[in-house]
N, CA, C and O atoms as a DFTB+ gen file, in Angstrom:
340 C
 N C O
     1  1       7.430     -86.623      33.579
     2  2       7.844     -85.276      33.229
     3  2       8.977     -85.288      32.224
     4  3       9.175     -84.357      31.444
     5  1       9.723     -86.406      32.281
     6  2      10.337     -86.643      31.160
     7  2      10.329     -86.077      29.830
     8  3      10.874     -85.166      29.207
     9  1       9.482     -87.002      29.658
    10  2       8.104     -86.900      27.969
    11  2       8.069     -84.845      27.783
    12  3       8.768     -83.966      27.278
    13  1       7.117     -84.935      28.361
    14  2       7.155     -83.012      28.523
    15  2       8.018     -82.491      28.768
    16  3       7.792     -81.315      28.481
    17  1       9.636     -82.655      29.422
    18  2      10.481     -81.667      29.545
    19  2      10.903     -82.158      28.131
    20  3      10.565     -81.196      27.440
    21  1      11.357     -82.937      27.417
    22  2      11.947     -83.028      26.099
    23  2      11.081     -82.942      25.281
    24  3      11.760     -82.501      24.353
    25  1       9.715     -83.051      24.742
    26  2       9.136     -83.311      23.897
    27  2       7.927     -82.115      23.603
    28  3       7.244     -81.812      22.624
    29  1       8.069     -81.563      25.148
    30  2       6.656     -80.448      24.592
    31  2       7.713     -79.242      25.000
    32  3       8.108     -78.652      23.994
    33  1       8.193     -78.802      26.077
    34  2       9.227     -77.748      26.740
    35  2      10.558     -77.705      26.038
    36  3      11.059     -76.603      25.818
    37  1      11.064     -78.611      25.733
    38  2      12.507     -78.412      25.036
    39  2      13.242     -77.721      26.197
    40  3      14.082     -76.927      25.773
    41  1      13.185     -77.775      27.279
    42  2      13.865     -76.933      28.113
    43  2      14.181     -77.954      29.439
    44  3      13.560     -79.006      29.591
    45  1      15.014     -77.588      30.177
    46  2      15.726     -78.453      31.285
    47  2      14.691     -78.265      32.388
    48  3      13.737     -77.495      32.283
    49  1      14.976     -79.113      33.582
    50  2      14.019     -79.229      34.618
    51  2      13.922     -77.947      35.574
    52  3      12.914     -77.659      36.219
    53  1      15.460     -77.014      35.569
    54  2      15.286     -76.099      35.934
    55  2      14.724     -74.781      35.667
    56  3      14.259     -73.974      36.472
    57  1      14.892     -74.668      33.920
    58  2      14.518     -73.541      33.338
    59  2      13.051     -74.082      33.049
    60  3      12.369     -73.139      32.649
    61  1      12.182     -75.491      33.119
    62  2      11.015     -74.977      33.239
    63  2      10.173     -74.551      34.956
    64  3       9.095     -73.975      35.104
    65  1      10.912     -74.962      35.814
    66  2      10.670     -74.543      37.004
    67  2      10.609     -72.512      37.082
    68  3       9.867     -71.681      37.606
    69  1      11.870     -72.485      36.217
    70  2      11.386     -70.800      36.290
    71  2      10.931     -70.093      35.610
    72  3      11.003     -68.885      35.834
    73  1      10.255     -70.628      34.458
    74  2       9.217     -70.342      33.519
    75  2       8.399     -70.450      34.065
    76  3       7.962     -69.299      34.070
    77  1       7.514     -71.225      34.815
    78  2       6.674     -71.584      35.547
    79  2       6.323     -70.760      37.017
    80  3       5.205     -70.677      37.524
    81  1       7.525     -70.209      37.523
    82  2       7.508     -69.510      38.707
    83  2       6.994     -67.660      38.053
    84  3       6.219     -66.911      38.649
    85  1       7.661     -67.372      36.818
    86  2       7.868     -66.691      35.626
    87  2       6.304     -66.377      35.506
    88  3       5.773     -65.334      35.888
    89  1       5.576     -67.612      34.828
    90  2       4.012     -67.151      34.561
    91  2       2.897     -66.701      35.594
    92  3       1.908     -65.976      35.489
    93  1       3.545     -67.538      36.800
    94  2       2.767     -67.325      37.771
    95  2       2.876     -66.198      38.583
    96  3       1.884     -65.750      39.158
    97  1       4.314     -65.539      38.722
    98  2       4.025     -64.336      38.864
    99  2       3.631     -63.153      39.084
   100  3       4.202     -62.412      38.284
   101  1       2.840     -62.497      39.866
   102  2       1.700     -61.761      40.109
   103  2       0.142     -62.468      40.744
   104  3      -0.776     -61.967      41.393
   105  1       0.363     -63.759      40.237
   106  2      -0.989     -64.660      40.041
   107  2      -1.376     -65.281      41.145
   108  3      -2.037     -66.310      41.012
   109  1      -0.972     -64.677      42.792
   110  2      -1.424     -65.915      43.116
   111  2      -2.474     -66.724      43.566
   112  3      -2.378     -67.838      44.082
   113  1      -3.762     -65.896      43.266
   114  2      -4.800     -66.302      43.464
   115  2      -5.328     -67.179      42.461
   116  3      -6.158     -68.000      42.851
   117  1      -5.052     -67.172      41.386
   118  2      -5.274     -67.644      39.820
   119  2      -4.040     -67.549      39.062
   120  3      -3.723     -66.558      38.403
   121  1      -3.224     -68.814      39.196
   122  2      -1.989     -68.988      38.565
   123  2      -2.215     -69.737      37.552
   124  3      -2.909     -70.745      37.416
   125  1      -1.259     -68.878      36.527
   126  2      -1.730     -69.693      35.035
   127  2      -1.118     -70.756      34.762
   128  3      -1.449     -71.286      33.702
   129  1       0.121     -71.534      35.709
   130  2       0.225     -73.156      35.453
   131  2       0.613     -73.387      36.805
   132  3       1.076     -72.625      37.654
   133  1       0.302     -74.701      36.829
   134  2       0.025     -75.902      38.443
   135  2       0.842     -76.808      37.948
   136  3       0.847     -77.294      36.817
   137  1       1.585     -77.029      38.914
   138  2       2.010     -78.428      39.068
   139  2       1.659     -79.269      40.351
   140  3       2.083     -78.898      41.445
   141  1       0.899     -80.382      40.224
   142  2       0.102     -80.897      40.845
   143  2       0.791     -82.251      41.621
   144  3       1.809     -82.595      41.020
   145  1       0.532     -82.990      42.648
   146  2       1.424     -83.905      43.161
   147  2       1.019     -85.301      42.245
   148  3       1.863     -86.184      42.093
   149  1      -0.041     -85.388      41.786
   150  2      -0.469     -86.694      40.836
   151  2      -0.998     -86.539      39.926
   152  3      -1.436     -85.409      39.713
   153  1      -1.191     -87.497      39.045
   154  2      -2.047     -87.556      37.949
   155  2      -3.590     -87.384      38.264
   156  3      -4.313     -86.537      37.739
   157  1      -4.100     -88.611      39.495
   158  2      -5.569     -87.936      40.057
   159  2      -5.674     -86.259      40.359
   160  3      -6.664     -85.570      40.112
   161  1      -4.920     -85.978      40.713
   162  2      -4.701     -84.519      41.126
   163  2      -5.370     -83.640      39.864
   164  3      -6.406     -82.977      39.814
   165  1      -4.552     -83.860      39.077
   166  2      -4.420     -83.023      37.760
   167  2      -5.544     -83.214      36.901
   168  3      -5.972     -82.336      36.152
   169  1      -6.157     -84.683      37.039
   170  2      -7.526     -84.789      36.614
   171  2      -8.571     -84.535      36.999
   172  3      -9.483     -84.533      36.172
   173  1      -8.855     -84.231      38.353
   174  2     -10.010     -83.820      39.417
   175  2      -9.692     -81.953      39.380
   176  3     -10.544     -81.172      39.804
   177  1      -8.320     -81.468      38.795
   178  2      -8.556     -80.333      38.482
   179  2      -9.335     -79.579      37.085
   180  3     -10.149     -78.687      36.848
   181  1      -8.544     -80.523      36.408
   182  2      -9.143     -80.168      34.858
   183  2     -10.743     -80.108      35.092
   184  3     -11.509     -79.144      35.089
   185  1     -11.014     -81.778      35.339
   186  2     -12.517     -82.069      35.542
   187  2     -13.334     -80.892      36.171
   188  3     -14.515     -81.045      35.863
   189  1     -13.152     -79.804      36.918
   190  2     -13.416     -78.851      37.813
   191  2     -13.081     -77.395      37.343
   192  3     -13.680     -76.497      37.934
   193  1     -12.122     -77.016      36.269
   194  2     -11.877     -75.631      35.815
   195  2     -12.302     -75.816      34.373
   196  3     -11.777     -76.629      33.613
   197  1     -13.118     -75.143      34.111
   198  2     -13.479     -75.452      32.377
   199  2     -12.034     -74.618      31.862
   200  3     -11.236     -73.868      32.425
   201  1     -12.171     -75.181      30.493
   202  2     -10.890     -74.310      29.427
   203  2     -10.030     -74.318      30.073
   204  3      -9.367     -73.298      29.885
   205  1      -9.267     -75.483      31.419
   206  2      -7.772     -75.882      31.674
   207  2      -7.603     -77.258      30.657
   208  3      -8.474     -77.733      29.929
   209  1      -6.191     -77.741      30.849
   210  2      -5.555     -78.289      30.242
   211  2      -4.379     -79.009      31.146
   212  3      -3.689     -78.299      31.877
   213  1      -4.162     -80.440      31.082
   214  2      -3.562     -81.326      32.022
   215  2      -3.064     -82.443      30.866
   216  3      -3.464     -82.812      29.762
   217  1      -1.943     -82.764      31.783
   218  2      -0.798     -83.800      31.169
   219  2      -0.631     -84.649      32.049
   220  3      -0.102     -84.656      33.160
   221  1      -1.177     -85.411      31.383
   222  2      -1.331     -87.516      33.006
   223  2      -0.904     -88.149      31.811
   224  3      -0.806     -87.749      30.651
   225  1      -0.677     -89.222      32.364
   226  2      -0.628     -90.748      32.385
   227  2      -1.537     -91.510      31.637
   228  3      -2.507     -92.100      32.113
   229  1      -1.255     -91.491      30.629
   230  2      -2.868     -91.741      29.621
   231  2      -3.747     -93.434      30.337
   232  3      -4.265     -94.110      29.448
   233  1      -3.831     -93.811      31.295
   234  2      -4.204     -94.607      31.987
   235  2      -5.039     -93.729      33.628
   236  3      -5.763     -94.312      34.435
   237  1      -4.679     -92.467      33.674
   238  2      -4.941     -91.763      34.619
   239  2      -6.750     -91.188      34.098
   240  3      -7.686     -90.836      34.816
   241  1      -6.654     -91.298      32.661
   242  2      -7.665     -90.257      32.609
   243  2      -8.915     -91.005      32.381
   244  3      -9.009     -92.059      31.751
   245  1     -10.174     -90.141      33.145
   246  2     -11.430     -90.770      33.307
   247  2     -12.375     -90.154      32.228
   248  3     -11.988     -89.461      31.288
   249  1     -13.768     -90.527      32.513
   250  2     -14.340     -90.232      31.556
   251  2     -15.353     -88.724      31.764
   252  3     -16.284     -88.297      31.081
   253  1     -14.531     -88.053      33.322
   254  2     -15.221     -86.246      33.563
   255  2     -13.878     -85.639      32.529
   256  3     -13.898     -84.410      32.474
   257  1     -13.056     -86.105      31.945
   258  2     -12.650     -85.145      30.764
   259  2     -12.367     -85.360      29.507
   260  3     -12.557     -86.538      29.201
   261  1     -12.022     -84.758      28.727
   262  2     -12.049     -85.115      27.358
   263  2     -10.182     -85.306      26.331
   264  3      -9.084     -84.795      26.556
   265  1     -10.466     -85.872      25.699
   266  2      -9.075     -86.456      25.445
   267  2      -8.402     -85.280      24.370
   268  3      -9.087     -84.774      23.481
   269  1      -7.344     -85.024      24.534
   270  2      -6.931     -83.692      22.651
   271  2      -6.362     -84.367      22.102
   272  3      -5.540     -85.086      22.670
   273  1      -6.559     -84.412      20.819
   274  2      -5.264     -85.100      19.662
   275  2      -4.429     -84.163      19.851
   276  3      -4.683     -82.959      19.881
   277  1      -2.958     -84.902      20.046
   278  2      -1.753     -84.374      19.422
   279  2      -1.238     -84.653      18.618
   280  3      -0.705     -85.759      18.527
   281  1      -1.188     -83.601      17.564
   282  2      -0.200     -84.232      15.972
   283  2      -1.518     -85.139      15.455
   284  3      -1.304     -86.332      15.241
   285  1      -2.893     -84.605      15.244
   286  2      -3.726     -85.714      14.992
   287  2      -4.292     -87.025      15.045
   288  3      -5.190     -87.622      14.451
   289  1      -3.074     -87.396      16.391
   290  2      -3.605     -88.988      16.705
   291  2      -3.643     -88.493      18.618
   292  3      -3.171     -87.503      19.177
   293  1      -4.370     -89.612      19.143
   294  2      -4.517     -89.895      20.341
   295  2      -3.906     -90.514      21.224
   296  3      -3.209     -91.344      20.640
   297  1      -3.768     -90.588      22.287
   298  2      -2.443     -91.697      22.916
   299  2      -2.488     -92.462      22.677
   300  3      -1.430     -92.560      22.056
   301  1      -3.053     -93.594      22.601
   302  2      -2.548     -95.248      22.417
   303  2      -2.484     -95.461      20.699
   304  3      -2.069     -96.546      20.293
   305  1      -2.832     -94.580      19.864
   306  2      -2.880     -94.430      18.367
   307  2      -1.136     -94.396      18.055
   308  3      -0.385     -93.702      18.741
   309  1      -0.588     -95.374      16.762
   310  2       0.521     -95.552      16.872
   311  2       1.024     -93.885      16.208
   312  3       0.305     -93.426      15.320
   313  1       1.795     -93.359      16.501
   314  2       3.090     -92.237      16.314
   315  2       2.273     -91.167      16.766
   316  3       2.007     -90.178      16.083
   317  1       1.861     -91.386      17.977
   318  2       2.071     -89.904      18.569
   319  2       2.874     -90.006      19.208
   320  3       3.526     -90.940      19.675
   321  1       2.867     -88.540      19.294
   322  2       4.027     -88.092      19.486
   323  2       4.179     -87.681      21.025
   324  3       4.686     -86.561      21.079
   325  1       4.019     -87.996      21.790
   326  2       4.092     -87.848      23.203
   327  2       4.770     -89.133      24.130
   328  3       5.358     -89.075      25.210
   329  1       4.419     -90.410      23.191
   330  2       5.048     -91.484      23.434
   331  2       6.524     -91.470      24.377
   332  3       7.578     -91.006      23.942
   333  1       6.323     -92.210      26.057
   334  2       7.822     -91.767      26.198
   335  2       8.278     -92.956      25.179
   336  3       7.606     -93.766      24.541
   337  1      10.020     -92.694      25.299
   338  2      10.687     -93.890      24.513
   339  2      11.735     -95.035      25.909
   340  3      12.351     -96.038      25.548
């Protein structure tokens, strides 16, 4: 969560906790973001909701989903940008 609180959120661990409490909101039958206890988690969800979107462990992900370029390259492709440091 690292990686994503600095690199995609720009925001601290707390203020995305209440952004997050924020979207969901009204939602709770169909909340528009999850935070999930694992990476399997998050992939057996995606794999299962069409048009969601999940952030693993680029070693987590199987072949029921499909990979997105970020910044035009892919994870193990050198300078993306998701890379922790």
């Amino acid at each position: 969560m690292k990686v994503a609180l600095e690199k995609i959120y720009i925001m601290s661990k707390d203020e995305l906790i209440a952004a997050v409490a924020a979207a969901n909101r009204g939602r709770m039958n169909h909340p528009a973001v999850l935070v999930l206890d694992s990476d399997d988690a998050v992939v057996k969800r995606v794999e299962t909701t069409p048009g969601s979107v999940g952030l693993v462990d680029v070693y987590a992900i199987t072949g029921g989903v499909n990979v997105v370029k970020v910044g035009g390259k892919l994870p193990l492709e050198p300078g993306y940008p998701l890379h922790g440091n």
